[in-house]
DRENDO-1510 file (C-alpha; in Angstrom, 1 decimal, always signed):
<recs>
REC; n; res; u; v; w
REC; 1; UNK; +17.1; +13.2; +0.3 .
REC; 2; UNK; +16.1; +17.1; +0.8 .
REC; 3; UNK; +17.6; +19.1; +2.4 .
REC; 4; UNK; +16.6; +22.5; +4.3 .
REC; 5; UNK; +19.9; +24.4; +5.3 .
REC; 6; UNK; +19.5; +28.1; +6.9 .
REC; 7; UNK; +22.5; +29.6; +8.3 .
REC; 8; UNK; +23.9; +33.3; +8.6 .
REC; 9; UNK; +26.4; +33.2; +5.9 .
REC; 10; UNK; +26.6; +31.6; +2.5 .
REC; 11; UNK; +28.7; +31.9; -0.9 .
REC; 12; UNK; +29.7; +34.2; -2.3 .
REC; 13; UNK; +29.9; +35.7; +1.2 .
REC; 14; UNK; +32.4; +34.4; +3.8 .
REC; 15; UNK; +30.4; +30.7; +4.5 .
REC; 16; UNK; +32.9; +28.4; +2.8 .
REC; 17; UNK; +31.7; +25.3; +5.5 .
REC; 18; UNK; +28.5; +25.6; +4.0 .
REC; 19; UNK; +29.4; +26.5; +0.6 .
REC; 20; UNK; +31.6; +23.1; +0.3 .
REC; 21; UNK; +28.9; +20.9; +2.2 .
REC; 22; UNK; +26.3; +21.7; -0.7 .
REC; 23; UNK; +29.1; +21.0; -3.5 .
REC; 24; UNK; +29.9; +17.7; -2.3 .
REC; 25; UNK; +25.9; +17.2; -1.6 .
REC; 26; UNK; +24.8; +17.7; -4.9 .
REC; 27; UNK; +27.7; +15.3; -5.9 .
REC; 28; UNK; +26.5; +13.0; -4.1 .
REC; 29; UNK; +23.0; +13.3; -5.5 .
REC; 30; UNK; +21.5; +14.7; -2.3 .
REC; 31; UNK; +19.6; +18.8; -2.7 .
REC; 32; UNK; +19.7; +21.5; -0.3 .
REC; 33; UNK; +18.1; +24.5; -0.6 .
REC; 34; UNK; +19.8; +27.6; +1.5 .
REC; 35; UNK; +18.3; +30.6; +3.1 .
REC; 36; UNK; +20.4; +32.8; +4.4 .
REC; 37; UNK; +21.2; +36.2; +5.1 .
REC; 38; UNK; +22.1; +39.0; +2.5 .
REC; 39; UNK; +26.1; +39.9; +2.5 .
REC; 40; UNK; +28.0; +42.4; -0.1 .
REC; 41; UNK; +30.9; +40.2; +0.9 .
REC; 42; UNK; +31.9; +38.1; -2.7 .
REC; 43; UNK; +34.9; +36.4; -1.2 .
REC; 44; UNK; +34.0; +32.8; -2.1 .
REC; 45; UNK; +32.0; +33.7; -5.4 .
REC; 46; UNK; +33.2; +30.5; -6.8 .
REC; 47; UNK; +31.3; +28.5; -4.4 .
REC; 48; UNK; +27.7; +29.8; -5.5 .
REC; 49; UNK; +27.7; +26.4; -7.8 .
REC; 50; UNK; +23.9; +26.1; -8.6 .
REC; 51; UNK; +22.7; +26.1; -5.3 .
REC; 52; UNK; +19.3; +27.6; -5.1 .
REC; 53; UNK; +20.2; +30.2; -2.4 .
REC; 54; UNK; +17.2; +32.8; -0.9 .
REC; 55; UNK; +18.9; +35.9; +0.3 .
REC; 56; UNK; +16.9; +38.3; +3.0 .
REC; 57; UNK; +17.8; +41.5; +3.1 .
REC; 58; UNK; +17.6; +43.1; +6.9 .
REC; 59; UNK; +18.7; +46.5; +5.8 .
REC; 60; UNK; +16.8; +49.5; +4.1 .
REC; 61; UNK; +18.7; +49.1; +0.6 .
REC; 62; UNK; +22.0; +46.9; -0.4 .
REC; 63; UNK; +23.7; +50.3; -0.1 .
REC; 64; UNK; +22.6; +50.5; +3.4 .
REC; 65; UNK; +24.1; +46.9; +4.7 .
REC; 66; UNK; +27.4; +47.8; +5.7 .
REC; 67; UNK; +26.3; +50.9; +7.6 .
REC; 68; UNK; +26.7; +51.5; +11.4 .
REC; 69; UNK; +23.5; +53.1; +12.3 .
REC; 70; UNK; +21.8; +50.6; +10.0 .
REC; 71; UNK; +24.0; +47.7; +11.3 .
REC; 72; UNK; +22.7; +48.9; +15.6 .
REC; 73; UNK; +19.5; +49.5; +14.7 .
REC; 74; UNK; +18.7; +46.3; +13.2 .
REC; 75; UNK; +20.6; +44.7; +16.2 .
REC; 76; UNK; +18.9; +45.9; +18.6 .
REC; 77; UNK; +15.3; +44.8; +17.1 .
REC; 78; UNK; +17.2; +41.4; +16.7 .
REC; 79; UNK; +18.5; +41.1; +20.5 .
REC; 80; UNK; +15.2; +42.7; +21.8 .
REC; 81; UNK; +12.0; +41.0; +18.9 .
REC; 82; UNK; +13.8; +38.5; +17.3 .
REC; 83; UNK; +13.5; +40.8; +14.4 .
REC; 84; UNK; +15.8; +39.1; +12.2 .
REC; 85; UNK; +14.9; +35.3; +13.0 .
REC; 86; UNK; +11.3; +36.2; +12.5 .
REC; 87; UNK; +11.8; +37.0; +8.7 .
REC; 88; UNK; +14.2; +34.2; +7.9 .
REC; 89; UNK; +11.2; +31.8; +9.2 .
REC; 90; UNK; +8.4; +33.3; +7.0 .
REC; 91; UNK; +11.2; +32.7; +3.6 .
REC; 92; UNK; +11.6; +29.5; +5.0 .
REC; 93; UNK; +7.6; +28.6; +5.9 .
REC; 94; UNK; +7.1; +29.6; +2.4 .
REC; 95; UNK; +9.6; +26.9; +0.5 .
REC; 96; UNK; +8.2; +24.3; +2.8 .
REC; 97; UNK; +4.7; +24.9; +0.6 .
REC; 98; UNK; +6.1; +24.1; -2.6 .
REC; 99; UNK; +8.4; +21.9; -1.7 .
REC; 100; UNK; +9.0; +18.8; +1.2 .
REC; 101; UNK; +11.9; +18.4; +2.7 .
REC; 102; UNK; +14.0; +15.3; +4.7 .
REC; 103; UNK; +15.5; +17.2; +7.2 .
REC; 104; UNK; +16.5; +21.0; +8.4 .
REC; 105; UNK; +20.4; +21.5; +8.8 .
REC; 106; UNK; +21.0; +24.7; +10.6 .
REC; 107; UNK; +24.9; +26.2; +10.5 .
REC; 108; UNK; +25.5; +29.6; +12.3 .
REC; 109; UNK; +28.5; +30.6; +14.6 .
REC; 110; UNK; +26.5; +32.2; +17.8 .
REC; 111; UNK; +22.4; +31.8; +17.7 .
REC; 112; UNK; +20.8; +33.9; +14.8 .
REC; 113; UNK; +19.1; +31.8; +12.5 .
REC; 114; UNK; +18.6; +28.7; +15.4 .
REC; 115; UNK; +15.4; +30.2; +16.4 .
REC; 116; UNK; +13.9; +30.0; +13.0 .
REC; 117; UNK; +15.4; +27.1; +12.2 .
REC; 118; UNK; +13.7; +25.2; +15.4 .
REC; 119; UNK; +10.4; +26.5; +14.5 .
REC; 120; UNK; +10.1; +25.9; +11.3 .
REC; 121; UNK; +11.3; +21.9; +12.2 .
REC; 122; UNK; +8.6; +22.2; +14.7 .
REC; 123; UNK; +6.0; +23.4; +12.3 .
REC; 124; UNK; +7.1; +20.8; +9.6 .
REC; 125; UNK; +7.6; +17.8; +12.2 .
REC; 126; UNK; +11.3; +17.4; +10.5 .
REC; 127; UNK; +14.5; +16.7; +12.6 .
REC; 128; UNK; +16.8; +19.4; +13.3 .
REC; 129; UNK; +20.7; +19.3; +13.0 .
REC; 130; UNK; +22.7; +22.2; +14.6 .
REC; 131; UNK; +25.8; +22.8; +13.3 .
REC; 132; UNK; +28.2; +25.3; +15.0 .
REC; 133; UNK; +31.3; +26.4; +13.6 .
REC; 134; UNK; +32.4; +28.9; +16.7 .
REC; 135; UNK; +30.8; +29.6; +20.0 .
REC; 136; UNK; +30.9; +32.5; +22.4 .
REC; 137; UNK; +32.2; +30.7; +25.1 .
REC; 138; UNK; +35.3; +30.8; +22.5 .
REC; 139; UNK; +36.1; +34.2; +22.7 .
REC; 140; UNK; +38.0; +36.1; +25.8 .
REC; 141; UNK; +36.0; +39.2; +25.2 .
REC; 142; UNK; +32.8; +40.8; +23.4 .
REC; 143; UNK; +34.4; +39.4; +19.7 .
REC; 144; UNK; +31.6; +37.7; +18.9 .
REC; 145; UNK; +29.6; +40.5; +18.2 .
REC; 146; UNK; +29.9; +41.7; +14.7 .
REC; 147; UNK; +31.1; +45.2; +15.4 .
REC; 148; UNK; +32.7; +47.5; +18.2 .
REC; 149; UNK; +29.7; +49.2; +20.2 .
REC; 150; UNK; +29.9; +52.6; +20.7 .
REC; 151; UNK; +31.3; +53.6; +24.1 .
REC; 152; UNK; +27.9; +54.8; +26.2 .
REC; 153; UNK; +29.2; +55.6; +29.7 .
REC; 154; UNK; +28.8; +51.4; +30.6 .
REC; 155; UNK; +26.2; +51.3; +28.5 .
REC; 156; UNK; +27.7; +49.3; +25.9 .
REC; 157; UNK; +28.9; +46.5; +28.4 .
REC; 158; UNK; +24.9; +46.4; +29.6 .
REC; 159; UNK; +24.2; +45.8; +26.4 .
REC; 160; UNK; +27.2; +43.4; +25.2 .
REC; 161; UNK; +26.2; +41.4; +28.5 .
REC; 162; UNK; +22.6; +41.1; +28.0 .
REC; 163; UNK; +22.9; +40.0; +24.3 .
REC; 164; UNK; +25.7; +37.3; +25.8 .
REC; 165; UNK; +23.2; +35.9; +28.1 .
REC; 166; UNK; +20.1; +36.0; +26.1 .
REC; 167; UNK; +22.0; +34.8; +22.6 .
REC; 168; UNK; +23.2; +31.5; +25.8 .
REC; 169; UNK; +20.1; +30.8; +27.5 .
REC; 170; UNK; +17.9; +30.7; +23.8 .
REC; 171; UNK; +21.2; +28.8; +22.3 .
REC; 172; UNK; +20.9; +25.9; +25.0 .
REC; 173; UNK; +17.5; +25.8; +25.0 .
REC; 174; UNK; +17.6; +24.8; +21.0 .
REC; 175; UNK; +20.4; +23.2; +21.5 .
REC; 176; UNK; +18.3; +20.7; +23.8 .
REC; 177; UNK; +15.6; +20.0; +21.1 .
REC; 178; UNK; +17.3; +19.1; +18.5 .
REC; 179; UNK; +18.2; +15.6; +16.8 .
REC; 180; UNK; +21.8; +16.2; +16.6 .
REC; 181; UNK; +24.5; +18.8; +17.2 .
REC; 182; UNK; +27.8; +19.1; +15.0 .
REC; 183; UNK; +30.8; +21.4; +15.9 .
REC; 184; UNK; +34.6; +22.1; +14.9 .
REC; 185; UNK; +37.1; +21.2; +17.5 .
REC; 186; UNK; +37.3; +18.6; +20.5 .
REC; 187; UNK; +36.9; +21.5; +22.9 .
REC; 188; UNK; +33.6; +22.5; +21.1 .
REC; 189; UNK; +32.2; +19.2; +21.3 .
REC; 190; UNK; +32.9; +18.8; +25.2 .
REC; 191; UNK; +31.3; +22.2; +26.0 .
REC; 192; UNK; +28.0; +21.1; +23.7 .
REC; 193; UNK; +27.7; +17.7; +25.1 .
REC; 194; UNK; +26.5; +19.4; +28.4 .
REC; 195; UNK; +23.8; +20.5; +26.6 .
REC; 196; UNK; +22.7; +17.7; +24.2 .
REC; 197; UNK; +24.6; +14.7; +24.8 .
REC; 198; UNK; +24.3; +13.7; +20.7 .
REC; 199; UNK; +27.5; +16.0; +19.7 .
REC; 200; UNK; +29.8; +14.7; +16.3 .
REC; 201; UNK; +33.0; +16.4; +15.6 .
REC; 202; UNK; +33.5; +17.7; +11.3 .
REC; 203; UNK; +36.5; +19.9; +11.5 .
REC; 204; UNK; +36.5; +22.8; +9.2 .
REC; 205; UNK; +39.0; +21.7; +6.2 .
REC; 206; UNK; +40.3; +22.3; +2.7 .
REC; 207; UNK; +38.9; +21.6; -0.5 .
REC; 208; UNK; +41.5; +18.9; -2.5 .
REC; 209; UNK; +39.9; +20.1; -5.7 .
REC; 210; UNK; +41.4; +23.8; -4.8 .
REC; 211; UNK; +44.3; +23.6; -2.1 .
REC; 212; UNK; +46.9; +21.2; -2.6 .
REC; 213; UNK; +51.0; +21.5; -3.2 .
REC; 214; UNK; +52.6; +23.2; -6.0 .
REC; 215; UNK; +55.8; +23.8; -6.4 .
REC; 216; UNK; +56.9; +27.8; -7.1 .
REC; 217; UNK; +59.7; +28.9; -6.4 .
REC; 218; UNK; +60.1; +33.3; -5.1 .
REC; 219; UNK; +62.9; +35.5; -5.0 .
REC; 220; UNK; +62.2; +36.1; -1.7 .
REC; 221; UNK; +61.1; +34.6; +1.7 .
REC; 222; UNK; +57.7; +35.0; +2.4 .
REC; 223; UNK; +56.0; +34.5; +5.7 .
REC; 224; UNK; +52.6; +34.5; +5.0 .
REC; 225; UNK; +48.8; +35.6; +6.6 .
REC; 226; UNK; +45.6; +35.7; +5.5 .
REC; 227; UNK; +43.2; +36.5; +7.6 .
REC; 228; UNK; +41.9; +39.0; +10.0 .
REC; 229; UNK; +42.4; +40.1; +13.5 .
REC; 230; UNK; +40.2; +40.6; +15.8 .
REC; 231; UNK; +42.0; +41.5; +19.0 .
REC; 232; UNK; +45.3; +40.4; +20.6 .
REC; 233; UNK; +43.7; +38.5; +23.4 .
REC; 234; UNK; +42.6; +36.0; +20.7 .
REC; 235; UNK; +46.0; +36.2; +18.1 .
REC; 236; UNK; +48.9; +37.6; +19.3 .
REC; 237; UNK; +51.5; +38.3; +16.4 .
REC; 238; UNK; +54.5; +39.4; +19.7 .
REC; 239; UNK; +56.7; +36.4; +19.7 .
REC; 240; UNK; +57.2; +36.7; +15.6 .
REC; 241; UNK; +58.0; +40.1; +15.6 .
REC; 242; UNK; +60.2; +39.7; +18.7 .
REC; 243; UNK; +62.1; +36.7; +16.4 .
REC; 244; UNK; +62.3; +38.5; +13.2 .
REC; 245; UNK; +64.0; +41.5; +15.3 .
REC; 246; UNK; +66.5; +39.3; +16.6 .
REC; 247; UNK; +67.3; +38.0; +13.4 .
REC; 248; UNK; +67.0; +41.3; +11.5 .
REC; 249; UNK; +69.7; +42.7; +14.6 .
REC; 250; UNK; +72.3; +39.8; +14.2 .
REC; 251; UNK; +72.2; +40.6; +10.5 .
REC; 252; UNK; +70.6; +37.3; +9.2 .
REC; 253; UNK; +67.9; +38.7; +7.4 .
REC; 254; UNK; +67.3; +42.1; +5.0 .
REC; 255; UNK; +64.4; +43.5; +4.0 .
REC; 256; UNK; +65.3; +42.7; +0.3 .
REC; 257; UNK; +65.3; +39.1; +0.7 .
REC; 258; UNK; +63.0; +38.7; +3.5 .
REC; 259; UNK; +59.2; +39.5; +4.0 .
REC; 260; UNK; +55.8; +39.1; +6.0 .
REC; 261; UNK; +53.5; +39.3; +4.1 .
REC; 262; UNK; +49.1; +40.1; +5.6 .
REC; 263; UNK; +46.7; +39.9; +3.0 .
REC; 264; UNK; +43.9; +41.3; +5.8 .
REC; 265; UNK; +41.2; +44.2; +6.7 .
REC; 266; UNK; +42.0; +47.7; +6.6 .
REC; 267; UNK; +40.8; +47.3; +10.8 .
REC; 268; UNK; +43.7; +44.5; +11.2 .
REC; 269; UNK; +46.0; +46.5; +9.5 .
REC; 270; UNK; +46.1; +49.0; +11.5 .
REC; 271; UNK; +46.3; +46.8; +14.7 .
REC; 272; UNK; +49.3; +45.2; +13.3 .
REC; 273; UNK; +50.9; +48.1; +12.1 .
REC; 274; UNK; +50.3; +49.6; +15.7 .
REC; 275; UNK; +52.3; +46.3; +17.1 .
REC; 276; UNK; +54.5; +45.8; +14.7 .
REC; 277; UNK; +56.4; +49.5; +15.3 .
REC; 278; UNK; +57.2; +48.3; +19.2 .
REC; 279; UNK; +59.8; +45.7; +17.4 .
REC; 280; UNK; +62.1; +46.7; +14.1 .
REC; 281; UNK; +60.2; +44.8; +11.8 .
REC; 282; UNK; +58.7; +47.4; +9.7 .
REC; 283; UNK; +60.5; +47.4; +7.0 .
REC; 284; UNK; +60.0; +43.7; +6.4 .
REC; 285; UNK; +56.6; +44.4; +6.5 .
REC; 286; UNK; +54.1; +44.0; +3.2 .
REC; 287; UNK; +50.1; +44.7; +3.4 .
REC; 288; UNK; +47.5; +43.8; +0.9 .
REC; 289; UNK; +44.1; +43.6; +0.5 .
REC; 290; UNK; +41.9; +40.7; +1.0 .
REC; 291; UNK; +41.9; +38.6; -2.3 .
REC; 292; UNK; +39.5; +36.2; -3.4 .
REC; 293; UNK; +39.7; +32.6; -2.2 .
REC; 294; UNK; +40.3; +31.3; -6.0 .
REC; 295; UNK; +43.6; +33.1; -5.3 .
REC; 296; UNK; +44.3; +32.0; -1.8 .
REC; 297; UNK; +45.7; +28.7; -3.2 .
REC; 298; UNK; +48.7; +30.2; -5.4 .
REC; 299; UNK; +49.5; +32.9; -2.5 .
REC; 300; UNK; +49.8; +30.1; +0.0 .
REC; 301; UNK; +51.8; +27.7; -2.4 .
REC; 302; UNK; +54.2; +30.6; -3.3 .
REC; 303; UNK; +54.9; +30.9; +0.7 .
REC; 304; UNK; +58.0; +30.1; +2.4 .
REC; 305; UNK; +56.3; +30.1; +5.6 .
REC; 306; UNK; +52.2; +30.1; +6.5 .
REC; 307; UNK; +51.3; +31.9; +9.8 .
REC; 308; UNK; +49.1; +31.3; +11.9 .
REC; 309; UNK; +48.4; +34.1; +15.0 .
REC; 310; UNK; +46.5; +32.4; +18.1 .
REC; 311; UNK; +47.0; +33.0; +22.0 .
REC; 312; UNK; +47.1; +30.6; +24.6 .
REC; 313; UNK; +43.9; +28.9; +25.8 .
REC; 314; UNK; +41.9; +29.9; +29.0 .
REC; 315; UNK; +39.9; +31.9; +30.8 .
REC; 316; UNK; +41.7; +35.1; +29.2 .
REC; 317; UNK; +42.3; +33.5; +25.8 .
REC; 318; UNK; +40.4; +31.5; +22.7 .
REC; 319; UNK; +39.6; +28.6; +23.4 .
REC; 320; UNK; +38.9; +25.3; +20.6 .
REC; 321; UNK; +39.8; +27.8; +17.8 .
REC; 322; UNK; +40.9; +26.1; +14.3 .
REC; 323; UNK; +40.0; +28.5; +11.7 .
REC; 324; UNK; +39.9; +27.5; +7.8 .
REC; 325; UNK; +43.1; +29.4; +7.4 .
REC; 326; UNK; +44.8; +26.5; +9.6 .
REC; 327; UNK; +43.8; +23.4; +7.2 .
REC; 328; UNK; +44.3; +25.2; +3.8 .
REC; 329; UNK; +48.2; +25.4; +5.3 .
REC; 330; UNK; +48.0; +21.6; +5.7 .
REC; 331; UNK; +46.9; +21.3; +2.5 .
REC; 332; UNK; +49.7; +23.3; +0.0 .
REC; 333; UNK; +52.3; +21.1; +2.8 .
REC; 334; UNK; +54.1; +24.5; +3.6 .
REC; 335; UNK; +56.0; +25.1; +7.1 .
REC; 336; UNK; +52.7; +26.2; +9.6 .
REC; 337; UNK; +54.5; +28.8; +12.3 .
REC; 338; UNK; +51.9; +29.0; +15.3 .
REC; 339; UNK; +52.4; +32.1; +17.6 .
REC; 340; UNK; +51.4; +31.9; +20.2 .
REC; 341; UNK; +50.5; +28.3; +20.5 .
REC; 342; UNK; +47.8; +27.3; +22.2 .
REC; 343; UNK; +48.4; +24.3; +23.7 .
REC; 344; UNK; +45.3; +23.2; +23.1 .
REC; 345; UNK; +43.5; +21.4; +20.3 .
REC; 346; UNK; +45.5; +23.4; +17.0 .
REC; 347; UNK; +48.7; +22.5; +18.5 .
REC; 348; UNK; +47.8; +18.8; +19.0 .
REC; 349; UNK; +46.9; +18.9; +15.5 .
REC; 350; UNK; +50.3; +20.6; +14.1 .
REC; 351; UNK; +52.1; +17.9; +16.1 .
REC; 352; UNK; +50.0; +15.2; +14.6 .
REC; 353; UNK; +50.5; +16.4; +11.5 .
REC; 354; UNK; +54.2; +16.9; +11.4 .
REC; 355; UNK; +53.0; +20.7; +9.7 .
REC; 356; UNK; +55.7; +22.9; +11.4 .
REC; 357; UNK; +55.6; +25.0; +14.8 .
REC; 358; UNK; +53.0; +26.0; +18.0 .
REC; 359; UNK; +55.6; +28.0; +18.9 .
REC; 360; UNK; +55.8; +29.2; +22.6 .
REC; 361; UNK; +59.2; +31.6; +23.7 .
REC; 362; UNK; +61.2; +33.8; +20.9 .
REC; 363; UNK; +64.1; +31.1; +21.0 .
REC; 364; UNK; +62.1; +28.2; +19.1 .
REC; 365; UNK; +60.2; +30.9; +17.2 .
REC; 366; UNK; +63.9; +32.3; +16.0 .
REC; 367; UNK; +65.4; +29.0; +15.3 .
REC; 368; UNK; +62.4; +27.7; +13.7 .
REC; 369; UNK; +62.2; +30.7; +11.0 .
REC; 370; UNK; +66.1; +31.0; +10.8 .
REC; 371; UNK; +66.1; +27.1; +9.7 .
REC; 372; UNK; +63.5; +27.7; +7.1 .
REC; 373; UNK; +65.5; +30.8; +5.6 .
REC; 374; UNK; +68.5; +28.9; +5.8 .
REC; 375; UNK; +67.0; +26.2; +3.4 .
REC; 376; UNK; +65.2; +28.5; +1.2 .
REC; 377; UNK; +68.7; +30.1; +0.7 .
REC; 378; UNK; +70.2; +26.9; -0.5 .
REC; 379; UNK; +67.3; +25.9; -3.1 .
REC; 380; UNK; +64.9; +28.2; -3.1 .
REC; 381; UNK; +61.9; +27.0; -1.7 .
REC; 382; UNK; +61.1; +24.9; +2.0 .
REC; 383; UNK; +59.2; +22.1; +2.5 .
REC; 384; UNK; +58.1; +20.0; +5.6 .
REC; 385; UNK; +57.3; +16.1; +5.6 .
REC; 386; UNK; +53.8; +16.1; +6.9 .
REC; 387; UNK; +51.7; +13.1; +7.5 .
REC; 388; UNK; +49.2; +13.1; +4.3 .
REC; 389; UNK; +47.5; +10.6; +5.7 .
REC; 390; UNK; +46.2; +12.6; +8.7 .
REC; 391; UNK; +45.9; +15.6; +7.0 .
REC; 392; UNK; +43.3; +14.0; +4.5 .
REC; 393; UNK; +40.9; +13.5; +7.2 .
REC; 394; UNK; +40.3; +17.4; +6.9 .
REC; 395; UNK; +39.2; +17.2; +3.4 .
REC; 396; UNK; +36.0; +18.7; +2.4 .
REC; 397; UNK; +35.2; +15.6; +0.7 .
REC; 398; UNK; +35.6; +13.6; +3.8 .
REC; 399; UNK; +33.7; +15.7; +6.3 .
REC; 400; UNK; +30.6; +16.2; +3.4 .
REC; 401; UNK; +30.6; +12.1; +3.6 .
REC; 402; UNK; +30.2; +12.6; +7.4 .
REC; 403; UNK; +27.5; +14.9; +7.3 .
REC; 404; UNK; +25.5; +12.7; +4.6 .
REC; 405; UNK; +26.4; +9.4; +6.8 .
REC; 406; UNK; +24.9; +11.4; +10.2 .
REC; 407; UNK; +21.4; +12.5; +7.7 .
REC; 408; UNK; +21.2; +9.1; +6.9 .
REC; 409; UNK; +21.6; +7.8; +10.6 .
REC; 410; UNK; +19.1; +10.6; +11.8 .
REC; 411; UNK; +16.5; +9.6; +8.6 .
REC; 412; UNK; +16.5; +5.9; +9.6 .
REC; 413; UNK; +15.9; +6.2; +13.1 .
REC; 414; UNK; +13.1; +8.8; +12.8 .
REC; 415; UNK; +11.8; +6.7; +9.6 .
</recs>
């Protein structure tokens, strides 16, 4: 089996779904060849492997990629010519002539590169698999789009709304054509199904190779993030502060002893630091910079307490949202704190998992930390007696054997 895969990130940028799938492919002597875009990000250098990758470069120079001006301009020949989609077809029209491929696997997380992607499976007469890791329906606001647009008199909201409709209507429309559809949460795969009624759910996960428990024991208490954040209506970090004030008030905590600890964007920092001075927190307050994901594993292990920041789900919150972050937790088995819960599918998963908290007033989120502290007091660490069993089932391993069992379903149907 061959395998075509085009998606909008890849190793060593920020595409670890991708990045594992191919790891675990070749292990299980099946080849993909990637085409993707071209990211100065190197967060998951380690998951390059020997993948052959082809990189297209929208911008003027690799200089140029992370520029505004350069970043709207070649947005607005994507929302308005398909700019963008139009390139990654021609790099992939031209592997097809050396080379023949099984099947077309294409991973993105709104539309750009579907639209190549369906063409180029149309040209080829190969089956198509979608697979989305995050929708727009998801967000509560304009988050899905990669940067803040410049305010424009209402403009901007023109804009942000036509590139929602038009990203929709082309999304469905592909969406419709294709052999199968994969997505992240339960909430994902209900939405799809309206539009291609051949939906499977593979969670995002942890790779057991990297993320598993180790014991380490810190001279302090470390509550734990890594991540970014976007916007409060999507993770809302109130109800810990609120706790951590409480506890810091009735003297059960110092600043020596205690920390939180964000290993995030210099854009989140500054959103949390704007937050964070409504509450007396700040002095328990540590930021770093992002670190590689080979170091993600130690940082997590060394952690008291992982956080994870959500919002409740509706109309004005996320909805189906279970980030990576969430599943690496599971795997080091350290307390998970929620806030705010979400009632919705990541707190039916911490339940199931016996993992730690969705948390939903101050009161649990108080109790809940104070426990924890307590216990790392008496032996220096904290642990939690999760349910191993379900937490395998988010393995990398695992959800690569469900992709390569789906290719093979799709293969013999079509053969």
């Amino acid at each position: 089996m061959k395998i075509l895969i085009m998606c909008d990130l890849f190793p060593p940028a920020f595409g670890p779904r991708m990045g594992y799938l191919c790891k675990y492919l070749k292990l299980n002597g099946i080849e993909s060849i990637v085409v993707t875009e071209y990211s100065r990000d190197n967060t998951f250098a380690f998951l390059q492997g020997d993948t052959d990758v082809v990189r297209v470069l929208f911008y003027k120079s690799e200089n140029s990629a992370g520029n505004f001006s350069e970043w709207i301009k070649i947005f607005l020949l994507d929302l308005f010519f398909g700019y963008k989609n139009r390139r990654m077809y021609r790099e992939a029209l031209r592997l097809t002539r050396t080379s023949r491929y099984d099947l077309i696997l294409c991973s993105t997380y709104r539309l750009f590169p579907m639209p190549a992607a369906c063409r180029i499976a149309k040209k080829m007469r190969l089956p198509l698999v979608v697979d989305l890791r995050d929708i727009i329906e998801q967000f509560s606001g304009n988050e899905f789009i990669g940067h803040t647009l410049p305010r424009a008199g209402g403009l901007e909201r023109i804009v942000a709304a036509l590139f929602k409709r038009a990203s929709l209507i082309r999304r469905n429309r592909i969406l419709r054509r294709a052999a199968h559809v994969t997505t992240v949460s339960p909430w994902h795969t209900a939405l799809l199904a309206r539009y291609n009624p051949h939906v499977s759910l593979i969670y995002n996960g942890f790779d057991p190779d990297v993320f598993y428990p180790a014991t380490a024991e810190c001279e302090r208490f470390y509550i734990t993030y890594t991540g970014r954040l976007l916007s409060l209506r999507l993770r809302n970090p109130a109800l810990l502060f609120e706790a951590v004030g409480m506890l810091a008030d009735e003297g059960i905590i110092h600043p020596e002893k205690f920390r939180i600890r964000w290993f995030t964007d210099e854009k989140s920092r500054r959103l949390l630091q704007q937050e964070a001075a409504k509450y007396p927190v700040t002095e328990f307050m540590e930021y770093h910079e992002y670190v590689p994901a080979t170091e993600v594993p130690a940082i997590l292990n060394e952690s008291a307490v992982i956080l994870l920041l959500a919002n409740k789900s509706g109309d004005k919150g996320p909805k189906g949202v279970m980030t990576t972050k969430f599943f690496e937790a599971l795997a080091v088995e350290r307390p998970v704190l929620c806030v705010r819960g979400d009632e919705g599918c990541l707190e039916e998963t911490i339940r199931r998992t016996r993992s730690g908290l969705s948390a939903h007033d101050v009161q649990e989120t108080r109790r809940f930390i104070e426990a924890h502290y307590r216990r790392w007091l008496a032996s220096g660490r904290t642990t939690v007696d999760v349910d191993r069993a379900e937490i395998e089932k988010f393995s990398r391993k695992a959800q690569a054997e469900q992709f390569i069992r789906l290719f093979e379903q799709i293969l013999n149907v079509d053969g």
